[in-house]
C-alpha positions in Angstrom: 165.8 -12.0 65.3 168.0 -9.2 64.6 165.6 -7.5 61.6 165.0 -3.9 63.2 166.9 -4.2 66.9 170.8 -3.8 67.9 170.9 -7.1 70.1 173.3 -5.6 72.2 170.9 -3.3 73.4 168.5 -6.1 75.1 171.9 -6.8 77.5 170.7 -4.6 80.0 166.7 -6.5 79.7 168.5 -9.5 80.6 170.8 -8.2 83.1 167.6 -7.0 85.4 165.7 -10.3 84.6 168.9 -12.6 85.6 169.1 -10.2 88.7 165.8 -10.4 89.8 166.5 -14.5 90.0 169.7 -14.1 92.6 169.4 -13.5 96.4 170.3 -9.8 97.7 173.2 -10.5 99.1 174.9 -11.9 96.2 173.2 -9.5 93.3 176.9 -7.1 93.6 178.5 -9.9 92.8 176.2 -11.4 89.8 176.2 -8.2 88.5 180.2 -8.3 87.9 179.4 -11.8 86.2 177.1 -10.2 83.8 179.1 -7.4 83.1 181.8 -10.3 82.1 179.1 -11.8 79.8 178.5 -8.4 78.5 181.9 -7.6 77.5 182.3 -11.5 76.4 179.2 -10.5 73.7 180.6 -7.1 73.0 183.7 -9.3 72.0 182.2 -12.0 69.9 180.6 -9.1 68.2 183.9 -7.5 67.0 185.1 -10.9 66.0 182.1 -12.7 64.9 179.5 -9.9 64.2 175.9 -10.7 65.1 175.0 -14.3 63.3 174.7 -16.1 65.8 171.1 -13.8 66.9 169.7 -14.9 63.5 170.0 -19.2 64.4 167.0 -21.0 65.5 166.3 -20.9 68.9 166.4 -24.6 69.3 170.1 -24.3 67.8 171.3 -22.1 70.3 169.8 -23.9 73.0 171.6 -26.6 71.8 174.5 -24.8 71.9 174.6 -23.4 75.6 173.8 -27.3 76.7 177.3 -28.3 75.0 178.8 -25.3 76.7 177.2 -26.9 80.5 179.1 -29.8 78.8 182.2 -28.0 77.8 182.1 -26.3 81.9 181.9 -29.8 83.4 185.1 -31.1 81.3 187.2 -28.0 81.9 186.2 -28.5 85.7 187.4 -32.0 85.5 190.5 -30.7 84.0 190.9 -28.6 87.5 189.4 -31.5 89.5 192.3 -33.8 88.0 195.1 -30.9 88.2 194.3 -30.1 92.0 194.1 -34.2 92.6 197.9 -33.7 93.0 198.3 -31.0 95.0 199.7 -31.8 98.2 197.8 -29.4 101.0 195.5 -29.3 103.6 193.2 -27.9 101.5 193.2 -29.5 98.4 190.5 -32.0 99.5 187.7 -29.1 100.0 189.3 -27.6 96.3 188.1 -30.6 94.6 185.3 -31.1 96.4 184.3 -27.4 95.4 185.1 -27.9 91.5 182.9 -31.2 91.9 179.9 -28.9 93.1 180.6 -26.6 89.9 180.6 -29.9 87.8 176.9 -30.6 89.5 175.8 -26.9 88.7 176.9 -27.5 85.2 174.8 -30.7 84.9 171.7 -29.0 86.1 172.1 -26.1 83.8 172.5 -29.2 81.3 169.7 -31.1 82.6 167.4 -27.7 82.7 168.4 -27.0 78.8 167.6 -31.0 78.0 164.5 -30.2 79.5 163.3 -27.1 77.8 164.5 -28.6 73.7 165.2 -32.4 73.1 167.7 -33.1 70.7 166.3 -31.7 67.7 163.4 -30.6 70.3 160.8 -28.3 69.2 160.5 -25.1 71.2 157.0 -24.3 69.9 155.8 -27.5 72.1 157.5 -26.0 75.1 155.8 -23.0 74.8 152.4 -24.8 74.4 153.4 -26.9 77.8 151.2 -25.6 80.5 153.2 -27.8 82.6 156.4 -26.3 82.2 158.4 -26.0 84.9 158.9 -22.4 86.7 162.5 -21.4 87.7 162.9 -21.2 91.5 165.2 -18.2 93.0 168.3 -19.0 93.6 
């Protein structure tokens, strides 16, 4: 994947085609997100160079749905950690980290989807009835 092209370069591609997928008022915002994921790759790059653009695609894949995973444990983590705070508040805080553990799950879910375990990309791409992400 990474023959002829610096991969970091394509950031900015994805940046506009995430952006175009958020609502206006709420594109400043998810524009500081992907600046985080921007530095975040710029890091792994330092650290880990630029393997991980030369796995399989259905590898990856696999590997952001056991990072949806990995978001829902850490959120229980926080779910169980603010289970003892004593505060007005602390109800709507939990029930807040539960709707991050449901957005994990359908980022999960939405992965599942697109490559089964072991899944085969090529068939997705053949799938006339593949589903068409709705703005969010």
């Amino acid at each position: 994947m990474t023959d002829n092209l610096d991969p970091i370069a394509l950031v900015p591609v994805f940046c506009d085609a995430a952006t175009s997928k958020i609502r206006d008022g709420k594109r400043a915002e998810f524009r500081v997100f992907l600046e985080d994921v921007r530095a975040r790759l710029e890091l792994g790059r330092v650290r880990h160079g630029d393997g991980s653009f030369d796995l399989p695609l259905e590898e990856i894949l696999g590997r952001v749905q056991r990072q949806a995973t990995d978001a829902a444990g850490w959120a229980f983590v926080a779910w169980a950690g603010a289970a003892t705070i004593d505060h007005p508040r602390a109800a709507e805080l939990r029930a807040r980290i539960i709707e991050h553990t449901v957005g994990a799950f359908l980022a999960w879910r939405e992965l599942r989807e697109l490559v089964d375990v072991g899944g085969d990309v090529d068939a997705y791409l053949r799938d006339d009835d593949a589903p068409v992400e709705a703005e969010r």
